[in-house]
C-alpha positions as CSV (number, residue, x, y, z in Angstrom):
1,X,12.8,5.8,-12.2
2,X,10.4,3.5,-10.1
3,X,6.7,3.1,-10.2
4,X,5.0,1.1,-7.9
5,X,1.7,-0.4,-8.7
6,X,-1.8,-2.3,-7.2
7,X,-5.0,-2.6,-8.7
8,X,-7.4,-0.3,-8.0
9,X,-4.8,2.6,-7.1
10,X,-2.9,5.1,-9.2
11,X,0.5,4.6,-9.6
12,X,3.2,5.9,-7.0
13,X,6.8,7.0,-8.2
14,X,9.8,6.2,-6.3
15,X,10.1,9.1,-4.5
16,X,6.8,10.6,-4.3
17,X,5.3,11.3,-0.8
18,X,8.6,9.8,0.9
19,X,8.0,6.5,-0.8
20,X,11.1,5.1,-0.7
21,X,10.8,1.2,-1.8
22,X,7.8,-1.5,-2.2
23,X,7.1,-1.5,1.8
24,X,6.4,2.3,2.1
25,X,4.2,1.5,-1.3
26,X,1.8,-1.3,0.1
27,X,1.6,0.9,3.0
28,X,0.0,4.0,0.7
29,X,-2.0,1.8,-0.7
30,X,-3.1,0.4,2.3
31,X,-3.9,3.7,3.7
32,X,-5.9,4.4,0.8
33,X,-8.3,1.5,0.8
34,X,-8.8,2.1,4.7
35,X,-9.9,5.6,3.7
36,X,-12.3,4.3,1.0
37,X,-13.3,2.0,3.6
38,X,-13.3,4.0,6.3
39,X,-13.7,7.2,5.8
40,X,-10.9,9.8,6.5
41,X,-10.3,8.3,10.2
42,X,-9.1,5.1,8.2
43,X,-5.8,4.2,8.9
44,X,-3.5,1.0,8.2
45,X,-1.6,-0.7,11.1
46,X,0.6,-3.7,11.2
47,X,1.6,-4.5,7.7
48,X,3.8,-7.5,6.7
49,X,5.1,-9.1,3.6
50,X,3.6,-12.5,2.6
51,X,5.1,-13.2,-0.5
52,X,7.5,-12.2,-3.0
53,X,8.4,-13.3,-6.8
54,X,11.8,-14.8,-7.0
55,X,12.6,-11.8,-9.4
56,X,11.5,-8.9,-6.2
57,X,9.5,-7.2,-8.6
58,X,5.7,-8.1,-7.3
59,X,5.0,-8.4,-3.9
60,X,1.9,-9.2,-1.7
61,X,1.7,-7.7,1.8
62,X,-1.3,-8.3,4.4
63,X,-2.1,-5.0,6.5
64,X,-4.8,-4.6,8.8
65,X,-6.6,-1.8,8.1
66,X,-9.6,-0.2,10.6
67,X,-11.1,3.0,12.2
68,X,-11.5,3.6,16.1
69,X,-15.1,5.0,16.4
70,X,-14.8,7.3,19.6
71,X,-14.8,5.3,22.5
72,X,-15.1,2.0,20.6
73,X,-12.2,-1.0,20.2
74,X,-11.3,-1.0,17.2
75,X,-13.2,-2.2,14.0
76,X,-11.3,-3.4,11.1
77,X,-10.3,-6.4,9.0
78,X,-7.4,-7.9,7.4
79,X,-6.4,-7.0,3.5
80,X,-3.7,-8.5,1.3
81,X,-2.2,-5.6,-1.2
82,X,-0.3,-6.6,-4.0
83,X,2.3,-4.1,-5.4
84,X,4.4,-4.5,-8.7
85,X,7.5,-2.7,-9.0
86,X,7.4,-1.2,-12.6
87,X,10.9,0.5,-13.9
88,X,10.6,3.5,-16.3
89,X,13.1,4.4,-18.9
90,X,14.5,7.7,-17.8
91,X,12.7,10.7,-20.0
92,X,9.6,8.3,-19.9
93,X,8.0,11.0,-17.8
């Protein structure tokens, strides 16, 4: 088993929610912070990986993230999310 992990976040199994690698992990945790942020109309958009260890086990993606007040351009800024791929011993549970 899989965890995937940033500061400031709980933890997200391999698995869980249709996260299915690091990717679909910085973008959970991206959605996240735009919701503490932003409120529930936070969202993440254009996400992209800027660096990764040589072993692929931490990994630092910039997203934008944002909110589209009604009948407003978008306000929002760029974030860089790093995620750390934790294996678990299976029966760690």
């Amino acid at each position: 088993m899989i965890t995937y992990c940033s500061d400031g976040f709980r933890p997200i199994k391999h698995g869980e929610h249709g996260i299915d690698g690091p990717l679909a992990a910085a973008v959970a945790f991206a959605a996240r912070l735009a919701h503490r942020e932003f409120g529930q109309g936070g969202y993440c958009r254009t996400i992209r990986l800027d660096s990764l260890s040589r072993d692929g086990r931490h990994g630092r993606y910039q997203a934008f993230v944002g909110a589209s007040p009604q009948r407003h351009p978008t306000a929002g800024h760029n974030v860089w999310i790093e995620v750390d791929i934790k294996p678990v011993a299976d029966g760690a549970d």
